[in-house]
N, C-alpha and C positions, 0 to 999 in steps of 0.2 A: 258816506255810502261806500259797501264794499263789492264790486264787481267783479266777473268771472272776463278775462280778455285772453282767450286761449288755453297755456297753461299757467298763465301770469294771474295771479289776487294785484285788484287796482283798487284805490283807496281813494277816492274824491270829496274834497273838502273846497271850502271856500279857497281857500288859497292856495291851493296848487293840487297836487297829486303824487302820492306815494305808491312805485309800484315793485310789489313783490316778485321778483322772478329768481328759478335757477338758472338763468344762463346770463354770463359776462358779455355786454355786450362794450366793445371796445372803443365804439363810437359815442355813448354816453359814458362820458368822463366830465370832470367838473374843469372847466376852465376860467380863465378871467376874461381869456378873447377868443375870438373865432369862434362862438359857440355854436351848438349843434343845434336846430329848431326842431323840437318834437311836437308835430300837428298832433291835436289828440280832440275828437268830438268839437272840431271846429276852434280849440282855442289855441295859442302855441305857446309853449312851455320851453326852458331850458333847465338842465339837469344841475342843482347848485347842493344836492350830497347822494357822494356814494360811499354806501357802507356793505364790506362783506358778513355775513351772519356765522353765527355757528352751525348751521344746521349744511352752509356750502352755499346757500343763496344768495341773493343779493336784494337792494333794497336801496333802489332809486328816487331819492326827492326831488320832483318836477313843480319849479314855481313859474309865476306866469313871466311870461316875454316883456320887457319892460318896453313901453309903445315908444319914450324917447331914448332905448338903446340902439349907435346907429354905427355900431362895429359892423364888419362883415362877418355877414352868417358861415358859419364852418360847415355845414350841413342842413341837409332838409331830410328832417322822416316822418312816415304817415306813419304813427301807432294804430295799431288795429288789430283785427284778430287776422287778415292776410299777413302782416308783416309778422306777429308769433309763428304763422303755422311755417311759413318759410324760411325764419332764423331757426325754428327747432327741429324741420326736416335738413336744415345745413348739418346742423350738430345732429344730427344721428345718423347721419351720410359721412361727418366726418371720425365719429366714434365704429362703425363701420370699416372703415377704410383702413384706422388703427386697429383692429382686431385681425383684418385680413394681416397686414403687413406682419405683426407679430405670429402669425401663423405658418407665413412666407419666410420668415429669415429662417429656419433650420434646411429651409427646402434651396437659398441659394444656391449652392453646385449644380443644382440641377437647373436650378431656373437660367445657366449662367449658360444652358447647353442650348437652350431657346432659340431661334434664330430673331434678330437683332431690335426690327418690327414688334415683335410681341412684346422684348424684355421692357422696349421704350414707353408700351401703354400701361405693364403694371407698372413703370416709375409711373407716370402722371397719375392713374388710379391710385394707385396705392403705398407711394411714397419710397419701394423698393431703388436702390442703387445699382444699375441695370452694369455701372463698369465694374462695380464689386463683386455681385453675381457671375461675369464674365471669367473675374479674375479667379472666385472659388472654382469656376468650375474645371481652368487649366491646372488647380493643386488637384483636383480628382480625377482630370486626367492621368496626370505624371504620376500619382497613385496607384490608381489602375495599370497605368504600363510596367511600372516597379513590380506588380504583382505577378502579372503575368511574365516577366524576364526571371521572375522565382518561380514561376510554374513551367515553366519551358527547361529550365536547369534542374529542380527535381525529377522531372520527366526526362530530360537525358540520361543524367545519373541513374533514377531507376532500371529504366531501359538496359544502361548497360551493366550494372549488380544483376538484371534478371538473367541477361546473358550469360556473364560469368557463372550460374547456377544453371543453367539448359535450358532457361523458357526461353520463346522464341518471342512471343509478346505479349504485351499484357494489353488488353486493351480499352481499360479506362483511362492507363497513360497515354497509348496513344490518340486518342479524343480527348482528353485534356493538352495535348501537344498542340492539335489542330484548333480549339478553341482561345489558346492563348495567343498561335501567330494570327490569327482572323483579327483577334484583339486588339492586338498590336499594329495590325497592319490599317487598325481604323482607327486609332487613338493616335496615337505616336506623329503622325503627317497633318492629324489637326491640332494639336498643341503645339508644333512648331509653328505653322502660318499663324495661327490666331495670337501664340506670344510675341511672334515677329512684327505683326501688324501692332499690337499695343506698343512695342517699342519706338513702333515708328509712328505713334500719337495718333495713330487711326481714331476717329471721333464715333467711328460705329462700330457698338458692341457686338460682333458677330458670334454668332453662335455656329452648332456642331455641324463643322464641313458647310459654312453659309458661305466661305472664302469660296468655294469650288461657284458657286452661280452668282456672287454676286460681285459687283466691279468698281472699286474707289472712284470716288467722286471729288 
């Protein structure tokens, strides 16, 4: 008899039960001891083959619990259609989680600017590396400040070729002058404190200027 147990095909015969599924479940493995007790319509089974398919599935043979078997049980599970729907909402929670993450790693630097709180809950969400993020984000500081120490020295230089020719100013160099020390003067004092503290094995990832309100513990 073939029945529908979720997204699993179950196959019930006299002597045990074969059940179809795509998902690996780690806890039905075949063992010699400690095996796992699969409750299934009142009867208990233990898992004695697993076979991967071609297709990515799997395809578990459950034969019956032997009544003078008096190992210790490795486990107890209820098969059912609750235990499918909440192994298979884990795996699409956890497939989930892996698409966020891979959509987050180009966004590190930025993420690394977070204050320290946040970066901590997309690691546990989402698997991200909340001191790597930290760490990208002090290369795109020091980035950023290089850039602007070239836009402050073009800008001088201009400035003074314009003079040497009779303008008195130019003035998208001068607001490029003013937006690069701003720049500087916000980047440059957080990437010292924040690379000072990783030296000094701070355990929290701090993010951009979190040094200024927040106080080692």
């Amino acid at each position: 008899m073939i029945e529908k147990v979720g997204s699993d095909r179950v196959v019930v015969h006299r002597a045990g039960v074969v059940v179809l599924s795509r998902a690996d479940m780690p806890d039905w493995e075949v063992r010699a001891f400690r095996r796992t007790a699969i409750q299934f319509r009142g009867a208990r089974y233990f898992v004695a083959a697993k076979e991967l398919k071609d297709d990515g599935g799997y395809r578990y043979v459950l034969d019956r619990w032997p009544e003078e078997h008096d190992d210790l049980v490795g486990g107890v599970v209820e098969y059912g259609e609750s235990f499918v729907r909440a192994r298979d909402g884990e795996r699409a929670a956890r497939s989930a989680a892996r698409l966020v993450h891979l959509v987050l790693l180009p966004l590190y630097p930025l993420i690394g600017l977070l204050p320290g709180g946040v970066k901590r809950r997309l690691a546990d969400g989402y698997g991200i590396s909340a001191e790597r993020a930290t760490a990208q984000s002090l290369v795109l500081e020091g980035a950023i400040a290089f850039a602007m120490t070239a836009l402050l020295t073009i800008s001088s230089v201009a400035g003074g070729l314009g003079g040497a020719f009779g303008i008195d100013a130019i003035p998208w160099l001068r607001d490029l002058g003013v937006v690069a020390t701003v720049s500087l003067c916000l980047v440059v004092p957080d990437l010292v404190i924040r690379y000072a503290r990783i030296l000094g094995e701070s355990k929290h990832p701090y993010g951009f200027w979190e040094w200024l309100f927040r106080r080692e513990r």
